[in-house]
C-alpha positions in Angstrom: 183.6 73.9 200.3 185.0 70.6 200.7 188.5 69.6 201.8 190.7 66.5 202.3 193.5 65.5 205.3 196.8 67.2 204.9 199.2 64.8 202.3 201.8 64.0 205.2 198.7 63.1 207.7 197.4 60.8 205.3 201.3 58.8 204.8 200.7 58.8 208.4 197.4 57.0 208.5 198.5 54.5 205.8 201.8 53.4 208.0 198.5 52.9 210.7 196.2 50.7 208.6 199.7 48.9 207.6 200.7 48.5 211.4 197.3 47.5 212.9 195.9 45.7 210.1 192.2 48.3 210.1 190.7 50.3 208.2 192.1 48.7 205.1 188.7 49.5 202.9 189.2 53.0 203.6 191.3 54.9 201.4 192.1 58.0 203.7 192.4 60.4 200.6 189.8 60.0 199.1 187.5 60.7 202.2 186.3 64.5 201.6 185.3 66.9 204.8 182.6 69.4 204.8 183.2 72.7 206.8 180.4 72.8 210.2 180.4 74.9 212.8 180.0 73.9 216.4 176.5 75.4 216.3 176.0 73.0 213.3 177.4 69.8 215.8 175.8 70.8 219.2 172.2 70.2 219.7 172.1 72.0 223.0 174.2 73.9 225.0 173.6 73.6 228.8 174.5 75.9 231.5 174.2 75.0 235.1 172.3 76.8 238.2 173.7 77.6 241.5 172.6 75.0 243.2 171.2 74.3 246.9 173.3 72.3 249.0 171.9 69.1 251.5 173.7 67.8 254.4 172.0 64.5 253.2 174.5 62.5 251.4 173.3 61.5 248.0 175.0 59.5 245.0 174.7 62.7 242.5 178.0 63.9 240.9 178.6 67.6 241.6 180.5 68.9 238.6 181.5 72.4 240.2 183.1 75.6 238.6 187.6 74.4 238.5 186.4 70.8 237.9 186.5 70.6 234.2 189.8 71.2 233.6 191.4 67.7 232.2 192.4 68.1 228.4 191.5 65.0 226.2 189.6 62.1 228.1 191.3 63.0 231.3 188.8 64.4 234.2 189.4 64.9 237.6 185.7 64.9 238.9 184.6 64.4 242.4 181.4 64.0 244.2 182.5 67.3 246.2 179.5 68.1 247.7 175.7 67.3 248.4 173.0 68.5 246.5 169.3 69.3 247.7 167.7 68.4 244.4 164.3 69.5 245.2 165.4 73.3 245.9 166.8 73.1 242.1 164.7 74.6 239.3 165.2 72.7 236.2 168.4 70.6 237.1 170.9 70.2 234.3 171.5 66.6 234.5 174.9 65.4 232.5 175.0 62.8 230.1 177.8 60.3 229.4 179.7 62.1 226.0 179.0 66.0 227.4 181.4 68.1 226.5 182.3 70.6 229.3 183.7 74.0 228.8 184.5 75.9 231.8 183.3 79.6 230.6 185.0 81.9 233.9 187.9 82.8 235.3 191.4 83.9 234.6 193.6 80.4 233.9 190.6 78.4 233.7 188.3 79.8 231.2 187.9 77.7 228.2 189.5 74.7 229.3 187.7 71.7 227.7 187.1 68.3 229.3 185.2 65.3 228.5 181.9 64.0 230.9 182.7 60.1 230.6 181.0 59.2 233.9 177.4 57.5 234.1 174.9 60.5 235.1 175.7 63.7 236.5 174.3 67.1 237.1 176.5 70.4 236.2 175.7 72.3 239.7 178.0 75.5 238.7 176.9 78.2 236.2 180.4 78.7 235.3 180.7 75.6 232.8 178.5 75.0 230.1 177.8 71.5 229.0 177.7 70.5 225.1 175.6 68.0 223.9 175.2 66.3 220.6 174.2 63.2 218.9 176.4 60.4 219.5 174.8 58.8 216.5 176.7 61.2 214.6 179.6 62.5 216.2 182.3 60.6 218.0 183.1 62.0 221.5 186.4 62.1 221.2 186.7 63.6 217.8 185.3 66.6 219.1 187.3 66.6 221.9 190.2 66.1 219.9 189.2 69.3 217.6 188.8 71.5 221.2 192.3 70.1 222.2 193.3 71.1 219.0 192.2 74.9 218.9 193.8 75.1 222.4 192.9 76.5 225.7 194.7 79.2 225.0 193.0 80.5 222.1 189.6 79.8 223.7 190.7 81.8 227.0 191.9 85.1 224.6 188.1 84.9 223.1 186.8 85.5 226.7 186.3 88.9 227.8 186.5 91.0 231.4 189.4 91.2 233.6 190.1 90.3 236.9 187.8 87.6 238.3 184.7 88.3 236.2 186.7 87.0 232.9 184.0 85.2 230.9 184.0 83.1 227.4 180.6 83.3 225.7 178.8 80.4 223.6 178.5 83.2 221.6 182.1 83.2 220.6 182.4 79.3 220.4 179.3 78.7 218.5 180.9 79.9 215.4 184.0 77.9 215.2 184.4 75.5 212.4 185.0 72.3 212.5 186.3 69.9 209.8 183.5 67.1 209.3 184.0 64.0 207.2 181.3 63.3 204.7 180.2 59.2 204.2 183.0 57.8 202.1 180.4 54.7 201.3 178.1 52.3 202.6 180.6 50.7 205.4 182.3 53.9 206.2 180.0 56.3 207.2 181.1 59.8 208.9 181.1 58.7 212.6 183.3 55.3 211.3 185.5 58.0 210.0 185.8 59.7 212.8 186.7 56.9 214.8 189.2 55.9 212.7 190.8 58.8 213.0 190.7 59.4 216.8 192.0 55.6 216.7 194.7 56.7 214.2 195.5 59.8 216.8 195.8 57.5 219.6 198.1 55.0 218.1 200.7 57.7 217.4 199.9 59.0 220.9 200.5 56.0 222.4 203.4 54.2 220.0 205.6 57.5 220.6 204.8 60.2 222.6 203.5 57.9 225.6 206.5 56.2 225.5 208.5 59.1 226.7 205.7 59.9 229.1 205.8 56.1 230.8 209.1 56.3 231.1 209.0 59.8 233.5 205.9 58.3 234.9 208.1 55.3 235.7 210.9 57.0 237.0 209.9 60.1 238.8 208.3 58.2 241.6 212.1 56.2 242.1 213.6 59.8 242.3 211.3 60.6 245.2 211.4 57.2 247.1 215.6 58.0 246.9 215.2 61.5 248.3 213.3 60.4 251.1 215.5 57.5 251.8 218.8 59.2 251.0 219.4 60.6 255.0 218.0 57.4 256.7 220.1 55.3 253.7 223.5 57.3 255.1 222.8 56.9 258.9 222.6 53.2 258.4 225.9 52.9 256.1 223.9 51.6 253.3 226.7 50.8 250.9 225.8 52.8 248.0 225.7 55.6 250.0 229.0 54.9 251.7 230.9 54.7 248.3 229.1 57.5 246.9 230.0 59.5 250.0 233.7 57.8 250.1 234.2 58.9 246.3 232.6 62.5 247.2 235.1 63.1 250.5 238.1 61.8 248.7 237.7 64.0 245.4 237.1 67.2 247.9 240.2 65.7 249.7 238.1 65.5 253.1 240.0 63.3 255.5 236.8 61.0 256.5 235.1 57.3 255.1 231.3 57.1 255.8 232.2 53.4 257.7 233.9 55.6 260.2 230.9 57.8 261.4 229.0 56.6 264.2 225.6 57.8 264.5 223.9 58.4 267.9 220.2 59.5 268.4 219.4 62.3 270.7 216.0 63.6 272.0 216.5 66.8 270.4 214.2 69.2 271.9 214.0 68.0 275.5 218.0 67.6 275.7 219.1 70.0 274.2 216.6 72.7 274.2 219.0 75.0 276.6 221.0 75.1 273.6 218.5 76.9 271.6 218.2 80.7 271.1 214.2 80.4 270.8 211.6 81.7 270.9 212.6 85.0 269.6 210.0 87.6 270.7 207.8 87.9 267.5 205.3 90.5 266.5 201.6 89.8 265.1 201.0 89.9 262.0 198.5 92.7 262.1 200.8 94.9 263.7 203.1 95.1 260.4 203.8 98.4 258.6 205.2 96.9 255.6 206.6 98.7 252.3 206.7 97.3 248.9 210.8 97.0 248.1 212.0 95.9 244.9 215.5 94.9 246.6 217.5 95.2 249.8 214.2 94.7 251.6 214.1 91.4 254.5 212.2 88.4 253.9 208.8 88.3 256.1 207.2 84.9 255.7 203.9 84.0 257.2 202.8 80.1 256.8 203.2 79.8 253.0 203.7 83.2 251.4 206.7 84.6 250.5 206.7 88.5 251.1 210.1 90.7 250.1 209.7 93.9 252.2 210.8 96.8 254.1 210.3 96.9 258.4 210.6 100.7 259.6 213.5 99.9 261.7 212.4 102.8 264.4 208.9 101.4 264.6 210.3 97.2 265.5 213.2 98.5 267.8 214.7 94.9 268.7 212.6 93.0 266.0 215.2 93.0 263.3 217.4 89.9 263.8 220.7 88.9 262.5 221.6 85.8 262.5 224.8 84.0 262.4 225.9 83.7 258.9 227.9 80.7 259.6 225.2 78.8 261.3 221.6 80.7 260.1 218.8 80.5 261.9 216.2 78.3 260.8 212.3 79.0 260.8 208.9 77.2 260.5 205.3 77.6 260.3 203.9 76.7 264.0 199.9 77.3 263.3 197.5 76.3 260.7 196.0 72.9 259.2 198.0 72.9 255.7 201.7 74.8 257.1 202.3 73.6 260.9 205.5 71.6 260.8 206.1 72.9 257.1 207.4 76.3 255.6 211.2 76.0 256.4 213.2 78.9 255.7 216.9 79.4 256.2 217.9 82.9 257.2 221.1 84.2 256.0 220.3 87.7 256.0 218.4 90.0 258.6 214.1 89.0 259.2 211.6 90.1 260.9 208.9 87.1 261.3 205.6 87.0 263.5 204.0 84.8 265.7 202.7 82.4 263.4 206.6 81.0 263.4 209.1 79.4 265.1 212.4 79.9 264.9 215.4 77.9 266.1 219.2 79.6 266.5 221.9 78.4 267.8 225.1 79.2 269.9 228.3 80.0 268.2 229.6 77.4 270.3 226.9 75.2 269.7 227.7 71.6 268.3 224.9 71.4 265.9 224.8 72.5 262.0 221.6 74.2 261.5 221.0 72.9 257.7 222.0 69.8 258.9 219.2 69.5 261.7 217.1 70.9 259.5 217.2 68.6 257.1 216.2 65.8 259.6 213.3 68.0 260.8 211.8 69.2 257.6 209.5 66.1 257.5 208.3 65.7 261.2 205.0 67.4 260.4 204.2 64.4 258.4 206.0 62.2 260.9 204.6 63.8 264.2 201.1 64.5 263.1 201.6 68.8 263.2 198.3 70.4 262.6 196.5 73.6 264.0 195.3 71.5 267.0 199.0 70.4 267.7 201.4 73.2 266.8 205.0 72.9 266.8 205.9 76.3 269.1 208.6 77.3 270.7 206.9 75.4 274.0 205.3 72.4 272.7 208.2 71.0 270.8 209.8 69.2 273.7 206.6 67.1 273.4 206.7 65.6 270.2 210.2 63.8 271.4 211.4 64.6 268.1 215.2 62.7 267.6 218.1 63.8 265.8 220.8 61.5 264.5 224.2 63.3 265.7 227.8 62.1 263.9 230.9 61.4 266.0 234.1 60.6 264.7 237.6 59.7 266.1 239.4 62.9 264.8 237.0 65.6 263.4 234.7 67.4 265.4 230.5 66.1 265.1 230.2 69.8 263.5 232.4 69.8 261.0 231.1 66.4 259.8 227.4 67.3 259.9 228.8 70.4 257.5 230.1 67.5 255.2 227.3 65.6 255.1 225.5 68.6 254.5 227.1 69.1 251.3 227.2 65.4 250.6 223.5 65.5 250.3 223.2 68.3 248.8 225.1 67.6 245.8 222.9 64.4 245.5 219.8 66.2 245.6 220.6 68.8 243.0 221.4 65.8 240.8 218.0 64.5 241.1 216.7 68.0 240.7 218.2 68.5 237.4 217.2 65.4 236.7 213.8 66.0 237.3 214.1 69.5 235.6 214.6 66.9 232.5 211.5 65.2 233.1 209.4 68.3 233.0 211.0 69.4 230.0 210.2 65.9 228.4 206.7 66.4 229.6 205.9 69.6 228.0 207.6 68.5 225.2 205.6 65.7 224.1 202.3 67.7 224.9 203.6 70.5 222.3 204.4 67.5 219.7 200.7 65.5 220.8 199.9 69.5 220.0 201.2 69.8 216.9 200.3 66.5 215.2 196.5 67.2 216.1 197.1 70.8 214.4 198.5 69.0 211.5 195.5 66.8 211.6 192.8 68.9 212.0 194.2 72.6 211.0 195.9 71.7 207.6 192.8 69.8 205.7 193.3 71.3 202.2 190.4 73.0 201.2 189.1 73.4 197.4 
C-alpha cells in the first residue's frame, strides 16, 4: 500500500521550500510512503541489567529507570551514579541516535526520549533502548513519529496495575510507521526524512516557539518581582509607592507609602515573650487518625497535606483554636528538604506534631501574623535551615532572624501591617493569574506542536 502526505501538509511544506529557499528539487506530492512497522525500522531492541554500583568514580553515563522522560530531542540525563563495570554481564552500552522507551511504571511508562550523548550504558531494566541504522532512518523522524502517537497511547498499551505497570516490545513492535520511498537519485528516503523533520522544526520554531520564548522570557521577570516586591516596599521604591498610593486611596485608606517608616527588629530574641510557642505537640506515631471527607482539621507533617479527624477524648488539650483574627502560623522544624519551609496559616482548629513549629500571638500583640509571615517564609533559604539546624521553638532566637515593623504618625503599626498585607496580596494574585496564563499558553502550543505532527504523520492518504 502506498500513500502520500495529507493535501494541507503538503501547502504547508511548499510555503517552507518558498521561505527557506530548500528542498526546491523535491516536489513534496509526488514523494510516495510505504507502510513499515517498527519491527521493520529497529534492528535491535536493548534492554538494560541491574547493574552493580562502584564507589569509584568513572566517566560512564548511567541512564537509570525516570531518566528518559524528555519528549522530542529534550533529555534530562545525568551521570547519577557509579557503575562497577566488571560485575556487569553483557553491558548494554548506548549509542548516539538510541531511542529510549521507558517500559514501567504508572506516569512514566512509554515516555520516549532521544540518546543524543556520546556513549552511554542503559544500567536500568526498566527502559529499553532502540537501535537502527542511521544510514537509513533519521533520528529525529522516528522520534517525531513516537511524539506523534503520544505517551499516552503508548502508556494505555502497558499492562498491570499499581507499580508493576509494564509496556511490552511486544506491543510496540507492531506499530506502523509511514516510510518515504526514494523520490530519485538526489532525494533518497533519509533526505526525505530530513526534510521533513526540518520542515517540522521550522513551523515549530517560526510559531509555536515564539509564544514559548516569550513565557520563557517573562516568567523568570515575574519571579525576580515577587521576590523583590516586600524588600522593593520597605525601601519606598517608587513604583511601589504609587502602586500602593493608588491601592490605599481607591480603598479610601487614610495612608501614603512615603509616610511609613520602617524599623528592623530582632524578632525572635526581642520579642520572643510575645509569642504563644511552643505549643505542646504530639508525635506523630501517637496519631489515631480517621479518614473525613469534610469538617475534619488539617494535620500537616513537613510536606503532606492530611484532612482528618482527632478523637477529641483521646488529645484532651491538643486541639487548638486559634485566633481568627490574627491565626497562628506553622512551619516544618526538621528534615533536609522542609526545615524553614511548609508554612501553613491556621484559621480553623489543628492538631500538629513535633515535627512543627508554631508561632501565636497575643490579642494584644502588635504584630499581624500573615504579615510576619510573609517576611519569614524565605529564611530557610536565607538562614541556611536544614535537619542539622532546625528552626524549633528553642533555636530560633539563634538565627537573629529581623523583621521590618511599620510606624506611622496616626495609625497603629498593626493596622498598617494589615494594609500592606493586602497590598501585596492583591499584587501577587496578579502575577499568579498571570502566570496561570503562561501555563495555559504552554500547554497550548504542545497540543498545536501535537496536532500538526498528527496531521503530518497520521493523515498520509493511503491508496
Amino acid at each position: 500500500m502506498i500513500g502520500t502526505l495529507d493535501s494541507q501538509v503538503i501547502e504547508k511544506f511548499k510555503e517552507f521550500q518558498t521561505e527557506t529557499n530548500q528542498y526546491n528539487d523535491l516536489n513534496i506530492e509526488d514523494v510516495e510512503f510505504d507502510k513499515k512497522t517498527i519491527s521493520d525500522v529497529i534492528d535491535e531492541f536493548i534492554k538494560g541489567s541491574t547493574p552493580k554500583y562502584s564507589s569509584i568514580s568513572t566517566n560512564t553515563i548511567v541512564i537509570k529507570s525516570g531518566q528518559a522522560r524528555g519528549n522530542y530531542n529534550v533529555f534530562d540525563f545525568k551521570n547519577t551514579a557509579y557503575l562497577d563495570l566488571t560485575k556487569v554481564k553483557n553491558p548494554k552500552y548506548l549509542q548516539k541516535g538510541d531511542i529510549l522507551i521507558n517500559t514501567t511504571g504508572v506516569g512514566t511508562a512509554g515516555r520516549v526520549t532521544l540518546f543524543d550523548l556520546d556513549g552511554g550504558y542503559v544500567s536500568d531494566s526498566h527502559i529499553t533502548a532502540l537501535r537502527y541504522d542511521l544510514n537509513s532512518f533519521n533520528k529525529f523522524y522516528l522520534l517525531h513519529f513516537f511524539v506523534n502517537y503520544g505517551f499516552k497511547k503508548l502508556e494505555a498499551m502497558a499492562e498491570g496495575s499499581g507499580g508493576q505497570v509494564e509496556l511490552s516490545m511486544d506491543k510496540i513492535k507492531p506499530l506502523v510507521i509511514p516510510v518515504p520511498k526514494d523520490y530519485n537519485e538526489k532525494c533518497k528516503s533519509i533526505d526525505i526524512q530530513k526534510a521533513i523533520v526540518e520542515f517540522l522544526e521550522f513551523w515549530k520554531i517560526n510559531y509555536t516557539d515564539v509564544f514559548r520564548q516569550t513565557v520563557t522570557h517573562q516568567k523568570p521577570i515575574l519571579e525576580k518581582i515577587k521576590k523583590a516586591l516586600i524588600p522593593a516596599t520597605f525601601r519606598h521604591d517608587k513604583t511601589i509607592v504609587k502602586s500602593f498610593n493608588e491601592f490605599t486611596k481607591s480603598n479610601n485608606y487614610k495612608i501614603k507609602l512615603e509616610e511609613v517608616t520602617f524599623k528592623k527588629i530582632d524578632f525572635f530574641n526581642i520579642k520572643k515573650n510575645d509569642l504563644l510557642s511552643p505549643k505542646k505537640l504530639e508525635k506523630n506515631q501517637d496519631l489515631i487518625l480517621q479518614n473525613s471527607s469534610n469538617n475534619g482539621y488539617p494535620v500537616y507533617s513537613g510536606a503532606i497535606e492530611q484532612l482528618c479527624k482527632v478523637d477529641e477524648s483521646k488529645y484532651p488539650n491538643k486541639i487548638f483554636v486559634p485566633n481568627y483574627q490574627n491565626p497562628d502560623i506553622s512551619f516544618a522544624n526538621n528534615g533536609d528538604g522542609s526545615a524553614g519551609r511548609n508554612f501553613f496559616v491556621h484559621t480553623d482548629k489543628y492538631f500538629v506534631n513535633q515535627e512543627r513549629t508554631v508561632i501565636s500571638f497575643k490579642n494584644d500583640n502588635d504584630f499581624y501574623s500573615l504579615y510576619i509571615l510573609n517576611q519569614i517564609i524565605n529564611m530557610r533559604d536565607k538562614y541556611s535551615m536544614n535537619r542539622e539546624n532546625r528552626p524549633t521553638p528553642k533555636d530560633l532566637p539563634k538565627f537573629g532572624i529581623e523583621i521590618t515593623l511599620p510606624s506611622h504618625n496616626t495609625l497603629s503599626s498593626f493596622d498598617i501591617q494589615k494594609i500592606l498585607v493586602e497590598f501585596w496580596e492583591m499584587i501577587l494574585n496578579n502575577m499568579d493569574e498571570r502566570f496561570t496564563k503562561f501555563d495555559n499558553i504552554e500547554r497550548l502550543t504542545d497540543k498545536v506542536d501535537e496536532a500538526f505532527l498528527y496531521r503530518t504523520f497520521s493523515k498520509i492518504e493511503w491508496r
